[in-house]
C-alpha positions in Angstrom: 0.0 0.0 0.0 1.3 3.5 -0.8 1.9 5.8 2.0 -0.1 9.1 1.7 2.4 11.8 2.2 0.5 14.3 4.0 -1.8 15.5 7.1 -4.8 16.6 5.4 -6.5 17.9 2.2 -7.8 21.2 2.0 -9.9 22.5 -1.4 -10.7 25.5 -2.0 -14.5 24.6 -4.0 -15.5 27.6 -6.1 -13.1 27.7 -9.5 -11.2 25.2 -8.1 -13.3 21.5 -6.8 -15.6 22.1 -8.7 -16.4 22.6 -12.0 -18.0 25.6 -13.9 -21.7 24.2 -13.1 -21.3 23.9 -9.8 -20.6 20.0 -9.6 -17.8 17.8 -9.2 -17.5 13.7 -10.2 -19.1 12.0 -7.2 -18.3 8.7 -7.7 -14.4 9.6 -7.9 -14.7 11.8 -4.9 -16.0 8.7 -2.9 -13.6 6.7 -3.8 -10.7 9.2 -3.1 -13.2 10.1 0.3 -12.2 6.4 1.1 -8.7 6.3 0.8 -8.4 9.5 3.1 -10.9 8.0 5.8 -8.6 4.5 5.8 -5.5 6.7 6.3 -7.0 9.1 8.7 -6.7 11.7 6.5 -9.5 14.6 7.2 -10.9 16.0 3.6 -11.5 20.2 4.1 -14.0 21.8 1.8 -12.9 25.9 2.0 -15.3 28.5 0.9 -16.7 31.6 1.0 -20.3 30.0 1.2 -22.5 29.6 3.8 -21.9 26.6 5.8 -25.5 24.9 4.6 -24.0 25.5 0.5 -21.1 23.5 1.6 -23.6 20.6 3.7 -25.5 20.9 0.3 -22.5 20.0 -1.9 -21.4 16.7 0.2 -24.9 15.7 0.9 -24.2 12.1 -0.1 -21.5 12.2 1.9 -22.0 12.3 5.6 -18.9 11.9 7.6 -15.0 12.7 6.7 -15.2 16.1 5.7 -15.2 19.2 8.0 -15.3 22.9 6.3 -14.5 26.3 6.5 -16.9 28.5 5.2 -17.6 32.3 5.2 -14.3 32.7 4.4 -13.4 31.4 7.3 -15.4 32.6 9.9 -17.1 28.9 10.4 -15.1 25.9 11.2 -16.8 22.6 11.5 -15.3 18.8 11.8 -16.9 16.0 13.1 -20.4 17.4 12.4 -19.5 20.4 14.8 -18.8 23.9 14.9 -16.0 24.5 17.1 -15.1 28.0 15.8 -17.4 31.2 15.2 -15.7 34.5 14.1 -18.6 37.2 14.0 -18.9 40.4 13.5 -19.5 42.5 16.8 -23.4 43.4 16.5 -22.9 47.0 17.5 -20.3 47.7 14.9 -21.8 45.8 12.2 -24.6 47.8 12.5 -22.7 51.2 12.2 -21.3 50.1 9.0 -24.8 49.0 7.8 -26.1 52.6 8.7 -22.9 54.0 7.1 -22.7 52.5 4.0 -26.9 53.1 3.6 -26.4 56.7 4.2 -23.1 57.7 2.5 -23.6 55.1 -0.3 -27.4 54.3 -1.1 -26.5 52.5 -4.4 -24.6 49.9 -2.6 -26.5 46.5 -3.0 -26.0 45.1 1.1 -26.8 41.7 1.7 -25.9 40.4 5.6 -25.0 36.8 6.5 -25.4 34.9 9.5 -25.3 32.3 11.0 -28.7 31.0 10.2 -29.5 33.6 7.6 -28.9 35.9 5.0 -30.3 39.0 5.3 -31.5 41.5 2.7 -33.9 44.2 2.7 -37.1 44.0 1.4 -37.0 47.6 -0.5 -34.2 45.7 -3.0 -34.4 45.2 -6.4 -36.2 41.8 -7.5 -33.5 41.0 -10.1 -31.0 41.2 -7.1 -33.2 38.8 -4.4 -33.0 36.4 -7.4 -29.4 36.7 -7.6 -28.8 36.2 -4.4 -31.4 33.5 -3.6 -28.6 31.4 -5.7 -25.9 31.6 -3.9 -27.2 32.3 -0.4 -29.5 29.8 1.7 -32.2 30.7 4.6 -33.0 34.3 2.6 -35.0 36.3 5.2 -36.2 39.4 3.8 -36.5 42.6 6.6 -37.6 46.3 6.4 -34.4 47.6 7.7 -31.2 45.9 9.0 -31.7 47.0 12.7 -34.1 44.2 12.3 -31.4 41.3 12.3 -31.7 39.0 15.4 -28.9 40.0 17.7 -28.6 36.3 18.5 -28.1 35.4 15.0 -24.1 35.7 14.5 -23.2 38.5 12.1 -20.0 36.9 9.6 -19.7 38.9 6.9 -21.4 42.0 4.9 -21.5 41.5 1.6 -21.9 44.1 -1.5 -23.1 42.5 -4.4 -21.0 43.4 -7.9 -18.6 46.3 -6.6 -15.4 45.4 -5.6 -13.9 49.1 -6.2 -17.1 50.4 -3.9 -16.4 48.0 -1.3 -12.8 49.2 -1.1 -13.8 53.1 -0.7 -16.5 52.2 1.6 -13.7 50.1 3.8 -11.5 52.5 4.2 -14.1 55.5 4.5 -15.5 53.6 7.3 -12.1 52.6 9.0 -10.7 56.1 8.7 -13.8 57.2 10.3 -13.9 54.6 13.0 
């Protein structure tokens, strides 16, 4: 038998796992999945995702893999979170009010923990969009409205990379 000469194997799933659709062979996975599991060698699925995109991708497959998701602010193995990085509430929510009064054209879309939060005042085209990639959609008047309990990980702006960059440093020079 060949000796596997590492720890672990980490994948980064987006552009890299899997393929331009969104999939990835699963009967070669298994059989790879195997081969780790009989060496004791824990598979990592990394992402930017929500946790419950990355559940949805190994469905089939329900133990050996552990994940990293929202860009790290989850980590799950054995079937359990053992590391939450959120946002502090209070903060979160001045750079909600911020960027919705210095930049109303930015498209804001919050996610949780358990949800992703947009507002109900946004464009239809963009909920669609959105209900894509994100899981647990919960639609609110105003983002005061998150639940407090519900772990803030990351603020997203849809499509504006250059307007995410002004509105980070605005917000850090001002803060």
């Amino acid at each position: 038998m060949t000796t596997i000469p590492f720890k672990a194997v980490a994948v980064d799933m987006d552009g890299t796992f899997l393929t331009e659709k969104k999939t990835f062979d699963h009967e070669l996975f298994g059989k790879i999945l195997k081969k780790l599991q009989a060496n004791h060698i824990p598979f990592i699925s990394a992402t930017g995702n929500q946790l419950i995109i990355s559940h949805e991708y190994f469905d089939e497959f329900t133990t050996g893999i552990d994940y990293v998701s929202e860009n790290g602010a989850i980590l799950e193995a054995n079937g359990k979170v053992f590391k939450k990085t959120a946002l502090n509430y209070d903060i979160a929510q001045k750079l909600l009010h911020f960027i919705q009064t210095d930049f109303s054209e930015a498209i804001i879309m919050v996610s949780a923990q358990h949800h992703c939060y947009i507002l109900k005042s946004m464009d239809q085209a963009d909920k669609d969009n959105i209900r894509i990639y994100y899981r647990k959609v919960t639609e609110i008047d105003q983002f005061t409205d998150i639940d407090p309990n519900d772990s803030i990980l990351k603020i997203c702006l849809t499509d504006d990379d250059e307007l995410a960059k002004v509105i980070q440093d605005q917000f850090n020079a001002k803060w």
